[in-house]
N, CA, C, O and CB atoms as a CASP TS submission, in Angstrom:
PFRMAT TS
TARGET T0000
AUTHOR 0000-0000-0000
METHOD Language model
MODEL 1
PARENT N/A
ATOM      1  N   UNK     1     -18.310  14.691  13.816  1.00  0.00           N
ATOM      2  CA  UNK     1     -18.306  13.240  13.851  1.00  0.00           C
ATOM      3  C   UNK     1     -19.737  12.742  13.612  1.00  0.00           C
ATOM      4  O   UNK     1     -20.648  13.141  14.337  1.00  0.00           O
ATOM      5  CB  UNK     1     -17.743  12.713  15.210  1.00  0.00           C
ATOM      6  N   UNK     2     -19.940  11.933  12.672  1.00  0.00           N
ATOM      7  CA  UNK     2     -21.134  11.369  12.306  1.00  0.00           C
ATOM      8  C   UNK     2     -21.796   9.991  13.313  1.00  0.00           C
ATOM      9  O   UNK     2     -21.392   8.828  13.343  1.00  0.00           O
ATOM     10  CB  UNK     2     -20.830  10.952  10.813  1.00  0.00           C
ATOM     11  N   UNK     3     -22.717  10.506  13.932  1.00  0.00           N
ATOM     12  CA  UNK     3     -23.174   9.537  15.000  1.00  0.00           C
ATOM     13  C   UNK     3     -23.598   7.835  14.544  1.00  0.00           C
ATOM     14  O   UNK     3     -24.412   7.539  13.669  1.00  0.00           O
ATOM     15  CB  UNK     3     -24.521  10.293  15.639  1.00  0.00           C
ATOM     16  N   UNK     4     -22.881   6.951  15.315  1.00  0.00           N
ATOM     17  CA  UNK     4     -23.085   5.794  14.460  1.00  0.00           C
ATOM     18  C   UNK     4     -24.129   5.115  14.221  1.00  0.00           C
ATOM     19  O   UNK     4     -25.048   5.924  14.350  1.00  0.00           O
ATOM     20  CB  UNK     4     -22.460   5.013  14.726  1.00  0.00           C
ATOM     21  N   UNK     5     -24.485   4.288  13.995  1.00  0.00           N
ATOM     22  CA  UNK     5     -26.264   3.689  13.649  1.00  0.00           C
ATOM     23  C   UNK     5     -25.845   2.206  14.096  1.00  0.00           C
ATOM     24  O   UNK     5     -25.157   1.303  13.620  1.00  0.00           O
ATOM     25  CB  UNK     5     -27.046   3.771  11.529  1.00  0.00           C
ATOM     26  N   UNK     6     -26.508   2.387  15.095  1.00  0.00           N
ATOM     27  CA  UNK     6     -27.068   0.877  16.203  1.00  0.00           C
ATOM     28  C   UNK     6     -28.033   0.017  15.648  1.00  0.00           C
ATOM     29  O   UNK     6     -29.147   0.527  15.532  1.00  0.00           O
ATOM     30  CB  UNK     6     -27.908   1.289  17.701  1.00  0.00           C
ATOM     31  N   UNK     7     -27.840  -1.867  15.040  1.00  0.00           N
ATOM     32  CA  UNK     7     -28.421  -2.435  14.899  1.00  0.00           C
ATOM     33  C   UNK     7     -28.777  -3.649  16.097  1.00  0.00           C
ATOM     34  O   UNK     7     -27.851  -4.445  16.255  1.00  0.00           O
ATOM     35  CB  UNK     7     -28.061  -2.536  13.877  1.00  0.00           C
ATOM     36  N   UNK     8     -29.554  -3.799  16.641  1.00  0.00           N
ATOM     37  CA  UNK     8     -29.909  -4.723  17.369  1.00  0.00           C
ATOM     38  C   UNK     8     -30.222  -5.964  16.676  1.00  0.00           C
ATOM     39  O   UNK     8     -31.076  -6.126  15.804  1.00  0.00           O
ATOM     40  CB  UNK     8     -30.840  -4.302  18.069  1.00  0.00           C
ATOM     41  N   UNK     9     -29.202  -7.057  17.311  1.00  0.00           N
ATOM     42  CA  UNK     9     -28.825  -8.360  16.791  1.00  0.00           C
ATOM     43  C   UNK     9     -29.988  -9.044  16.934  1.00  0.00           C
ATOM     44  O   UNK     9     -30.648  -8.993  17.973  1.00  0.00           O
ATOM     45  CB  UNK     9     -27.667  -9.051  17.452  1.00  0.00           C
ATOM     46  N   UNK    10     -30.407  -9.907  15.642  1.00  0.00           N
ATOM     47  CA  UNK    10     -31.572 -10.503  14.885  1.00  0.00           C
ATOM     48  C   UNK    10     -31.654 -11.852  16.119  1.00  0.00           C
ATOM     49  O   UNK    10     -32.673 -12.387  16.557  1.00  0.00           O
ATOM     50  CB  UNK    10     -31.166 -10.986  12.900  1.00  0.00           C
ATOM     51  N   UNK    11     -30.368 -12.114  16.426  1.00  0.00           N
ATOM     52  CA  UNK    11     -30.394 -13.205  17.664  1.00  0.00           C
ATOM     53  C   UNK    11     -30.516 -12.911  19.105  1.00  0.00           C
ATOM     54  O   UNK    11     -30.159 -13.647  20.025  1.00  0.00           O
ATOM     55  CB  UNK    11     -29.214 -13.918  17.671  1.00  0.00           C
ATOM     56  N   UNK    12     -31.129 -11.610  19.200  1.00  0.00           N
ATOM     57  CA  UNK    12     -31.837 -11.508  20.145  1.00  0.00           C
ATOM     58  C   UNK    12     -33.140 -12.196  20.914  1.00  0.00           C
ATOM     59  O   UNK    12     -33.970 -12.789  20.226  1.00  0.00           O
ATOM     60  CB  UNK    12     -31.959 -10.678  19.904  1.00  0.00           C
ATOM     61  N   UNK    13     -33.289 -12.114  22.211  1.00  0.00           N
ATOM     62  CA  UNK    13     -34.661 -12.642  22.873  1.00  0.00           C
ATOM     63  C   UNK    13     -35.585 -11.750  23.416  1.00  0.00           C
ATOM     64  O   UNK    13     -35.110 -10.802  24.041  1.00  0.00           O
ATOM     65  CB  UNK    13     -34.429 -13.503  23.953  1.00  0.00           C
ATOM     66  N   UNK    14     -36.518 -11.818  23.342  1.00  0.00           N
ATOM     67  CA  UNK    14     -37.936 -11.735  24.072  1.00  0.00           C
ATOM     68  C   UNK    14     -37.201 -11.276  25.829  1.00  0.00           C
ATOM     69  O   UNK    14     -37.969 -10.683  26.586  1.00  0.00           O
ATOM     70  CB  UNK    14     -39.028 -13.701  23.951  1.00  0.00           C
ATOM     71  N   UNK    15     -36.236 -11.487  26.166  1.00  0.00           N
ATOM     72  CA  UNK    15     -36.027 -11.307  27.698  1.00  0.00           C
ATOM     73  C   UNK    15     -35.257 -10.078  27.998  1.00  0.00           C
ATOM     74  O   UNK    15     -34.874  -9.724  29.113  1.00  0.00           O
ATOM     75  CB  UNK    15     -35.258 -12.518  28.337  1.00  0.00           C
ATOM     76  N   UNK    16     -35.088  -9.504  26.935  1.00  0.00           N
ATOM     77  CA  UNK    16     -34.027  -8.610  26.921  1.00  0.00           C
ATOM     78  C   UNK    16     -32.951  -8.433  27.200  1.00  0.00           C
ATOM     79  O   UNK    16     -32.397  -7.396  27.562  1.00  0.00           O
ATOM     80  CB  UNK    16     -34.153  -8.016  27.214  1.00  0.00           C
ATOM     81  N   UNK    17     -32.336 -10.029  26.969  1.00  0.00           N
ATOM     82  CA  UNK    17     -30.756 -10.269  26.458  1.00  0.00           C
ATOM     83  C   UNK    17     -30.828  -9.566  25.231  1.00  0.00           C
ATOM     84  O   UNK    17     -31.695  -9.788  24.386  1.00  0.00           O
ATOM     85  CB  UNK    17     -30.199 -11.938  26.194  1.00  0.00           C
ATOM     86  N   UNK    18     -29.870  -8.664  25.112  1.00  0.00           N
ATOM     87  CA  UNK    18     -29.862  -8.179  23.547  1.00  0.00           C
ATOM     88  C   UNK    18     -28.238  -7.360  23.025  1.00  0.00           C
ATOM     89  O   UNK    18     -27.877  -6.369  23.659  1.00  0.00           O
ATOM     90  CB  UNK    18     -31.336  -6.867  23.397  1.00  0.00           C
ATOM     91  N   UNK    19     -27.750  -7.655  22.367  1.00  0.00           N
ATOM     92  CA  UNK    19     -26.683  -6.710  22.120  1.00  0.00           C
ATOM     93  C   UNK    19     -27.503  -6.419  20.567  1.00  0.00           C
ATOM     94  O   UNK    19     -28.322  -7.025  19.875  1.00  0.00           O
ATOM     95  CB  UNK    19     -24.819  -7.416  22.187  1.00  0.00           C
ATOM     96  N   UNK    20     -26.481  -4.660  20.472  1.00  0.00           N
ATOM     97  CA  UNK    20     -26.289  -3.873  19.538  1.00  0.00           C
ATOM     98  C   UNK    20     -25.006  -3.880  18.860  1.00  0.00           C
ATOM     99  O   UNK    20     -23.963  -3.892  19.513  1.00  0.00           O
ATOM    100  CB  UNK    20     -26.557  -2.800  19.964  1.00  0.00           C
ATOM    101  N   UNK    21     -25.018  -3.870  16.874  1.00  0.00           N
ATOM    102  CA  UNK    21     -23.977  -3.658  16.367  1.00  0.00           C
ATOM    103  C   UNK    21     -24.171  -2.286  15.655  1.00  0.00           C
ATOM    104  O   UNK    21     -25.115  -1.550  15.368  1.00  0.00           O
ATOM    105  CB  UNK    21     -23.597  -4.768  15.607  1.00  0.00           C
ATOM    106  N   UNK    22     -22.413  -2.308  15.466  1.00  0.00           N
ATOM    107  CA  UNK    22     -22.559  -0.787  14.709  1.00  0.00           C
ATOM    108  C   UNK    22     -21.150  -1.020  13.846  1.00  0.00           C
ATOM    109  O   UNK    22     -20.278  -1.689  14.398  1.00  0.00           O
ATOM    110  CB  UNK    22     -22.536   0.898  15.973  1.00  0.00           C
ATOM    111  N   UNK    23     -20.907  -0.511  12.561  1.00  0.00           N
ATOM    112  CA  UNK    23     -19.806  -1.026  12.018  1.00  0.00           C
ATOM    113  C   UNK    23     -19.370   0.065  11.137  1.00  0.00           C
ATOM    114  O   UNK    23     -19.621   0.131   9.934  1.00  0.00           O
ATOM    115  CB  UNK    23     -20.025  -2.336  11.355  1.00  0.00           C
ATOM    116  N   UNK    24     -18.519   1.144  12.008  1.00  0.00           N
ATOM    117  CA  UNK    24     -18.370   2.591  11.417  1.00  0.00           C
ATOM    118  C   UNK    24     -16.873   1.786  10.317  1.00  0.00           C
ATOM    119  O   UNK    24     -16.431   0.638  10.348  1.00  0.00           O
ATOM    120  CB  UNK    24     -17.891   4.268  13.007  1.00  0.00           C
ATOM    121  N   UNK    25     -16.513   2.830   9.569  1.00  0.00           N
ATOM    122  CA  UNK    25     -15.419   2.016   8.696  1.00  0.00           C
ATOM    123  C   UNK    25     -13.674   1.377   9.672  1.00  0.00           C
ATOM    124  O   UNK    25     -13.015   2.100  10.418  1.00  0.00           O
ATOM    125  CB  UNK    25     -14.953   3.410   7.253  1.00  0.00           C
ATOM    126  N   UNK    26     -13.414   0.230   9.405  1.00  0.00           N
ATOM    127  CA  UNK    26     -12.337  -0.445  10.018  1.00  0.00           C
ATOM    128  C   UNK    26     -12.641  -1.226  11.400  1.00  0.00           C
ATOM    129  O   UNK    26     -11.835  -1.747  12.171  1.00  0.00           O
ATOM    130  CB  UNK    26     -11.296   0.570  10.228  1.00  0.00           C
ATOM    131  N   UNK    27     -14.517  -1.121  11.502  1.00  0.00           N
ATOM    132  CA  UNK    27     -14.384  -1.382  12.876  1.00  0.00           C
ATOM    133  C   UNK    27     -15.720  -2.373  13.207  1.00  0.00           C
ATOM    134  O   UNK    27     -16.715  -2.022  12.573  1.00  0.00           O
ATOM    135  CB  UNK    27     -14.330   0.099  13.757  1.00  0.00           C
ATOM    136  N   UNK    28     -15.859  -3.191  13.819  1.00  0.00           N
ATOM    137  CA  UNK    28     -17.366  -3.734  14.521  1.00  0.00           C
ATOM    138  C   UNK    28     -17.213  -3.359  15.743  1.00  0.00           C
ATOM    139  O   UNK    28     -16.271  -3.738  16.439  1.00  0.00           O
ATOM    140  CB  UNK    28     -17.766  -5.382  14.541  1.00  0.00           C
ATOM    141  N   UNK    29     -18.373  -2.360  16.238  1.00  0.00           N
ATOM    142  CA  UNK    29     -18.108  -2.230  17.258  1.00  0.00           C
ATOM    143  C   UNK    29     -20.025  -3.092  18.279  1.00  0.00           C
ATOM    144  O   UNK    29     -20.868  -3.375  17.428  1.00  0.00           O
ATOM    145  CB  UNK    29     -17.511  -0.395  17.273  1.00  0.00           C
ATOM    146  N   UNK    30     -20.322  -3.285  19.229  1.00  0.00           N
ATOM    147  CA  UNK    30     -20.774  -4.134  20.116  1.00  0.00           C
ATOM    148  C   UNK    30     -21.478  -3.800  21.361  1.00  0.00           C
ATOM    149  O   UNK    30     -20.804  -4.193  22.313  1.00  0.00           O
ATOM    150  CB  UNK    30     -19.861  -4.760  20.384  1.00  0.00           C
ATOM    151  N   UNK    31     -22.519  -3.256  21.716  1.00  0.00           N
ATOM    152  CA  UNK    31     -22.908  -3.154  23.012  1.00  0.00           C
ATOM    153  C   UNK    31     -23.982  -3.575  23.477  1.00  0.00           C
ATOM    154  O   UNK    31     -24.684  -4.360  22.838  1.00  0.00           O
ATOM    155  CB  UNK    31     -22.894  -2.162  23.337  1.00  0.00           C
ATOM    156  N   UNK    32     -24.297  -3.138  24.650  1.00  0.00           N
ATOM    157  CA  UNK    32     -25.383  -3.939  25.507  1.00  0.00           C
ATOM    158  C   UNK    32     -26.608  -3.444  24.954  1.00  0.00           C
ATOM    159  O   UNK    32     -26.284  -2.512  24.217  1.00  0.00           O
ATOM    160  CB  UNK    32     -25.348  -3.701  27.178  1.00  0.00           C
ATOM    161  N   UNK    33     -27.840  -3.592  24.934  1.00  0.00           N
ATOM    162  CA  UNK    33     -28.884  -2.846  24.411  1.00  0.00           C
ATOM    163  C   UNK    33     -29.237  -1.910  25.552  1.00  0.00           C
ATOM    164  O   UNK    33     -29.465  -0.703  25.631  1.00  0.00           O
ATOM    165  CB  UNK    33     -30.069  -3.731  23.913  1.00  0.00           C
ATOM    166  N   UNK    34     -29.193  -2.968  26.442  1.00  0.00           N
ATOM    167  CA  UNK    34     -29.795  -2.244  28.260  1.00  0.00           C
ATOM    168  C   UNK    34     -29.185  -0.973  28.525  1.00  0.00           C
ATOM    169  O   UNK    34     -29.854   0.045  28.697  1.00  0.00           O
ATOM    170  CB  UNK    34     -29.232  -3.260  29.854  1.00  0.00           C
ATOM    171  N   UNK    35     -27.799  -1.009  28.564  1.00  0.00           N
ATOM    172  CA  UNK    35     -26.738   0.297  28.555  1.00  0.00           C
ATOM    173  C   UNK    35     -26.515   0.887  27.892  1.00  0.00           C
ATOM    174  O   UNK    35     -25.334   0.621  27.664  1.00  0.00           O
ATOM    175  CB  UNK    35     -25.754   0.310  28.713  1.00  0.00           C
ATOM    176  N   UNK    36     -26.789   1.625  27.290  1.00  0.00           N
ATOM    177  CA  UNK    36     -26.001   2.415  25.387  1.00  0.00           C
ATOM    178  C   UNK    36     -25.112   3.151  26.071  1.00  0.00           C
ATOM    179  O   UNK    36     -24.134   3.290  25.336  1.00  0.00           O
ATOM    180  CB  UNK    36     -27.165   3.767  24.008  1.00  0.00           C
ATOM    181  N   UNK    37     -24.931   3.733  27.170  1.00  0.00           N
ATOM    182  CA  UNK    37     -23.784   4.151  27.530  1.00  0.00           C
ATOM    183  C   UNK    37     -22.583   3.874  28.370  1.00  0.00           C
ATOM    184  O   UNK    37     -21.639   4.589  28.706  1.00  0.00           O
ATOM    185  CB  UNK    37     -24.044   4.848  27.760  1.00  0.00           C
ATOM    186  N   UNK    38     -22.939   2.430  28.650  1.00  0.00           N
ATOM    187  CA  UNK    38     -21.822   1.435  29.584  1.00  0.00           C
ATOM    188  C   UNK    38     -20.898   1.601  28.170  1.00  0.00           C
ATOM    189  O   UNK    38     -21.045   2.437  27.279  1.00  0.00           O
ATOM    190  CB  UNK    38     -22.418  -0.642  30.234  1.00  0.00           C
ATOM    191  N   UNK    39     -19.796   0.409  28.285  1.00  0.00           N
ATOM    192  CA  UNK    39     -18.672   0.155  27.778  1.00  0.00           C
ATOM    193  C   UNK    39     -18.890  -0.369  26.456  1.00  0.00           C
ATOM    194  O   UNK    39     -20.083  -0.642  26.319  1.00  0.00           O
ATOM    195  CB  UNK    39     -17.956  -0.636  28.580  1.00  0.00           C
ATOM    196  N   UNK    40     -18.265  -0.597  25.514  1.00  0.00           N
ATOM    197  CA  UNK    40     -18.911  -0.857  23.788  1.00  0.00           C
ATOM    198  C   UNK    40     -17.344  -1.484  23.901  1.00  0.00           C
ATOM    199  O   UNK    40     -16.319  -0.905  24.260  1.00  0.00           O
ATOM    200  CB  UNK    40     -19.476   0.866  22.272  1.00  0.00           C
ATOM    201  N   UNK    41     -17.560  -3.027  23.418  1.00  0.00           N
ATOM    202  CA  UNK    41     -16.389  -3.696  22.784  1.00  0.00           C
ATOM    203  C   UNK    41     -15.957  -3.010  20.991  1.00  0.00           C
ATOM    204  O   UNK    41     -16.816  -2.570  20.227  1.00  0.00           O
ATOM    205  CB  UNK    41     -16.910  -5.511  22.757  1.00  0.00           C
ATOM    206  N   UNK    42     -14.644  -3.079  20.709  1.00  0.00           N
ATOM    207  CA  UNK    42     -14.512  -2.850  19.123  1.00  0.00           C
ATOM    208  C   UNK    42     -13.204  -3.873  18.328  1.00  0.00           C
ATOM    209  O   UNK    42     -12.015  -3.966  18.632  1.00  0.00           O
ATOM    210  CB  UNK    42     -14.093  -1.018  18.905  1.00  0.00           C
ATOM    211  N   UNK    43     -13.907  -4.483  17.332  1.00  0.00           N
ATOM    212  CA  UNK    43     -13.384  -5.443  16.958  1.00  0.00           C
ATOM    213  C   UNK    43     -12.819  -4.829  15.486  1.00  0.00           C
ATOM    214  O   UNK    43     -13.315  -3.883  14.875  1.00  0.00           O
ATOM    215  CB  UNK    43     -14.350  -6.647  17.037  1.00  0.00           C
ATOM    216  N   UNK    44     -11.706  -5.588  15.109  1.00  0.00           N
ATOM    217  CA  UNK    44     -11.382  -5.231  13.560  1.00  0.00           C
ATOM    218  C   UNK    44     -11.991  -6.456  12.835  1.00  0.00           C
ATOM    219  O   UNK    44     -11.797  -7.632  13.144  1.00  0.00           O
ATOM    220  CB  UNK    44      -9.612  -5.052  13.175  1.00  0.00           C
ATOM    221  N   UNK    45     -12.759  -5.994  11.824  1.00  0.00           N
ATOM    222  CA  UNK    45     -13.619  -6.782  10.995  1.00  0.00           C
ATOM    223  C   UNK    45     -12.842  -7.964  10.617  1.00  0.00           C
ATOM    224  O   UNK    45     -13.733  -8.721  10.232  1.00  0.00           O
ATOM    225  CB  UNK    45     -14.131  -6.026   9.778  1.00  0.00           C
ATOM    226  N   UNK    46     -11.632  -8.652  10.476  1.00  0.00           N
ATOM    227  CA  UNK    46     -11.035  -9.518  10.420  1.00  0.00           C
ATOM    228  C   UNK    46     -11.086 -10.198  11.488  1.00  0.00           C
ATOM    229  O   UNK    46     -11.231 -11.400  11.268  1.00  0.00           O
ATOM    230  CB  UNK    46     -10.107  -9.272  10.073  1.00  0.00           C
ATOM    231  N   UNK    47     -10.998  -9.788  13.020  1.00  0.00           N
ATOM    232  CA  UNK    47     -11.303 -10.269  13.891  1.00  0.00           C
ATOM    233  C   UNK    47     -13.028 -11.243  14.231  1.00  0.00           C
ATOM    234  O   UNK    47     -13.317 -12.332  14.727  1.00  0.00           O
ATOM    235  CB  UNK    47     -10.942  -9.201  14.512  1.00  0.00           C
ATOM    236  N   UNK    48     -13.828 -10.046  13.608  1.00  0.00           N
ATOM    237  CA  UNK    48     -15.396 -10.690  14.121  1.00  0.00           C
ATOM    238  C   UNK    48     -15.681 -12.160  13.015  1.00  0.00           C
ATOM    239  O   UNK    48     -16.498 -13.075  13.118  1.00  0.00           O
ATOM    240  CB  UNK    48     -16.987  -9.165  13.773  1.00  0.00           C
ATOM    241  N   UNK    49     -14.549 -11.863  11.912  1.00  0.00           N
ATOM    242  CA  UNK    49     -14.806 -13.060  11.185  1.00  0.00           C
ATOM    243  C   UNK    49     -14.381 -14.147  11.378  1.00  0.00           C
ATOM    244  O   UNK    49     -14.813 -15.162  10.832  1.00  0.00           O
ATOM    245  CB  UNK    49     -14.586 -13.000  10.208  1.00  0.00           C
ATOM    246  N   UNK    50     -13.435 -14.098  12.214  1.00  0.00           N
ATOM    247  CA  UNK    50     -12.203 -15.267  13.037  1.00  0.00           C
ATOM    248  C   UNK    50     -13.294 -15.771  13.945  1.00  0.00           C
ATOM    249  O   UNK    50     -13.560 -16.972  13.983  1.00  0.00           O
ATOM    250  CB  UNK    50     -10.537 -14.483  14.118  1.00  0.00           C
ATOM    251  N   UNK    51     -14.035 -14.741  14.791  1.00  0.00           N
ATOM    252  CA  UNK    51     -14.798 -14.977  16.186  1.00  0.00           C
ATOM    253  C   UNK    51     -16.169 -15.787  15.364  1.00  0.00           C
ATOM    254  O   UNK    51     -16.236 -16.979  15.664  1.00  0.00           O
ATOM    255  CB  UNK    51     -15.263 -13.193  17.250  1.00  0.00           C
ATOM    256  N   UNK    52     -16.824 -15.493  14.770  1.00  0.00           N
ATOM    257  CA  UNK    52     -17.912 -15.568  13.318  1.00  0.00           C
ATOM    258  C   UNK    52     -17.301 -17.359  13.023  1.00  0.00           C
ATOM    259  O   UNK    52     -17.697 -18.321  13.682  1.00  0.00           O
ATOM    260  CB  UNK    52     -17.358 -13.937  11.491  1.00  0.00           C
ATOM    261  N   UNK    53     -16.728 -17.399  12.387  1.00  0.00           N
ATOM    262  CA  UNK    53     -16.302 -18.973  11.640  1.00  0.00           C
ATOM    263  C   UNK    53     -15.787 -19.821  12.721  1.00  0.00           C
ATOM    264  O   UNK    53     -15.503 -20.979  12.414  1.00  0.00           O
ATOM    265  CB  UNK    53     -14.977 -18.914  10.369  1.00  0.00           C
ATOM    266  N   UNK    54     -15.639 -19.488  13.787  1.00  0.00           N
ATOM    267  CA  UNK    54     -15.420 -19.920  15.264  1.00  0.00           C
ATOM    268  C   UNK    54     -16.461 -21.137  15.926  1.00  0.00           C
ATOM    269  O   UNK    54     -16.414 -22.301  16.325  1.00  0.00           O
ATOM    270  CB  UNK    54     -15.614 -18.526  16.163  1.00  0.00           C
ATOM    271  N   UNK    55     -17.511 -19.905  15.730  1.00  0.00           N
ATOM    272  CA  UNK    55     -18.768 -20.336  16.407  1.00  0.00           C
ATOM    273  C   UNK    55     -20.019 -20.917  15.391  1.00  0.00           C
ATOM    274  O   UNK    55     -21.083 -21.326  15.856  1.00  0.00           O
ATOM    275  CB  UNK    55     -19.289 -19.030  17.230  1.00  0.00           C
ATOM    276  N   UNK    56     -19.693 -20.880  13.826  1.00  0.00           N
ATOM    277  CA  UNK    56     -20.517 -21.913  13.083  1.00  0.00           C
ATOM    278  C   UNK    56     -21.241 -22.758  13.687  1.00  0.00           C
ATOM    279  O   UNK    56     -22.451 -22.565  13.804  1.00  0.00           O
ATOM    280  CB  UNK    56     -19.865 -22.646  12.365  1.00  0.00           C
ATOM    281  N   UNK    57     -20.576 -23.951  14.224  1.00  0.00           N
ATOM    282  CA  UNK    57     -21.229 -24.998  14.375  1.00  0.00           C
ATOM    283  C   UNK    57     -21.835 -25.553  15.372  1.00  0.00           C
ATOM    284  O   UNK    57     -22.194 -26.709  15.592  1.00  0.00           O
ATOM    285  CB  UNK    57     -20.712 -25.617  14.080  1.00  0.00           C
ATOM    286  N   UNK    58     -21.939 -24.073  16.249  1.00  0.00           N
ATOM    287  CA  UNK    58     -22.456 -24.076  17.665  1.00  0.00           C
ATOM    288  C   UNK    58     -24.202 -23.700  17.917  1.00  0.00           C
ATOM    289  O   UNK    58     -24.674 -23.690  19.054  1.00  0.00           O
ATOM    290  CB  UNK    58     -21.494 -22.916  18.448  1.00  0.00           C
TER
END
């Protein structure tokens, strides 16, 4: 199994609120930066775009 590659979200802060993405094929998956080994949400890329066009105008 090919280990996935963690990007830390550009909308991150200075306080170390931070989540990590990772988007192996069929999937976005989501975690804490603080924890890499707590719990990881996984979304189907149709989903993060629903959640994504959601929150535009916020």
């Amino acid at each position: 199994m090919t280990p996935l590659k963690w990007k830390k979200s550009t909308r991150s802060n200075g306080g170390g609120d931070c989540v990590e993405v990772a988007a192996p094929p069929h999937a976005v998956m989501i975690r804490d930066s603080k924890d890499r080994q707590g719990p990881v949400l996984s979304f189907t890329p149709p989903r993060v775009e629903w959640l994504h066009r959601g929150h535009q105008d916020r």
